[in-house]
N, C-alpha and C positions, 0 to 999 in steps of 0.2 A: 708229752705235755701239750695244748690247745695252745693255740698261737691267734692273738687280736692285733687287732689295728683298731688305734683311737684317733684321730683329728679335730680338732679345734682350733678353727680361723675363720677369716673373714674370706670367701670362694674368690671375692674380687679384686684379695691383696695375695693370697696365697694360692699357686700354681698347682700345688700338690691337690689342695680340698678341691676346686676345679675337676682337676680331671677324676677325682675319685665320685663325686655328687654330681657334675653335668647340669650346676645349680648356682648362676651368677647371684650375688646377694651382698650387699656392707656390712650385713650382720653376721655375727660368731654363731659357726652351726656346729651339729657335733657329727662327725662321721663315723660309724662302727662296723668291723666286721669280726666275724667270731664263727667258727663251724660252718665256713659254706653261707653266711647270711649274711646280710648289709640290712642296716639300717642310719638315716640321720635324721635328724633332731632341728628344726628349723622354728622360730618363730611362729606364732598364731596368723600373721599376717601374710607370712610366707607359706603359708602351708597347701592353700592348692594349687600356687605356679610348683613349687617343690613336687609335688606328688604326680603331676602332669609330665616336668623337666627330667625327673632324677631317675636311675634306674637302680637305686635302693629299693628292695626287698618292703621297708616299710618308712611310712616316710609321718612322722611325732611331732607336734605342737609340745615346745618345751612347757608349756601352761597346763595341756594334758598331763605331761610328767610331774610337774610341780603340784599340780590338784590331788595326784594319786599319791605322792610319797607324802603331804599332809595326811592324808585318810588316813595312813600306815603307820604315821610317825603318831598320831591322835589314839590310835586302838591300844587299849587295856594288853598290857605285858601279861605269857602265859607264866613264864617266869618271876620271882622276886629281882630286884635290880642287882647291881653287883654295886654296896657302899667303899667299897675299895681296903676297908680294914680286914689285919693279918691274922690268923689262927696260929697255934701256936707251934705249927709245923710248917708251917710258910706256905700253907695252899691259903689262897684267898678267901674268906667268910662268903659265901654267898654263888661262890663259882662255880659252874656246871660241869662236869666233863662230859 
């Protein structure tokens, strides 16, 4: 099974995010590793002392992310939704397998 590391802190209160990002900050950043890769998640504001400082892999404007999960959350489902009502065999109306 694929083993991650998530962080979420402030680099300047928490020791750990520090020494993972190499990225002094007051603000909550998010740190990721996942398969060999790193990436954190920093402020629009912070984003190019972060990408200069950090030696993350990739270094994201949470405002990039939030702009994009809009777009995603906005596009037309290919599927019908799932209204939550029961069939009469107890698989859900509307569920995919």
């Amino acid at each position: 099974m694929a083993e991650g590391l998530l962080l979420v802190a402030e680099s300047m209160a928490n020791g750990d995010m520090y020494a993972a990002a190499r990225f002094l900050t007051g603000d909550p950043v998010l740190w990721l590793e996942a398969d060999g890769r790193t990436a954190l998640v920093v402020t629009g504001f912070d984003l190019e002392l972060a990408s200069r400082q950090s030696p993350a892999d990739e270094v994201w404007a949470v405002e990039e992310l939030t702009s994009a999960f809009a777009l995603y959350a906005s596009a037309k489902p290919v599927r019908p939704a799932f209204d939550g009502k029961k069939s009469r065999g107890g698989t859900p109306v509307g569920a995919h397998q």
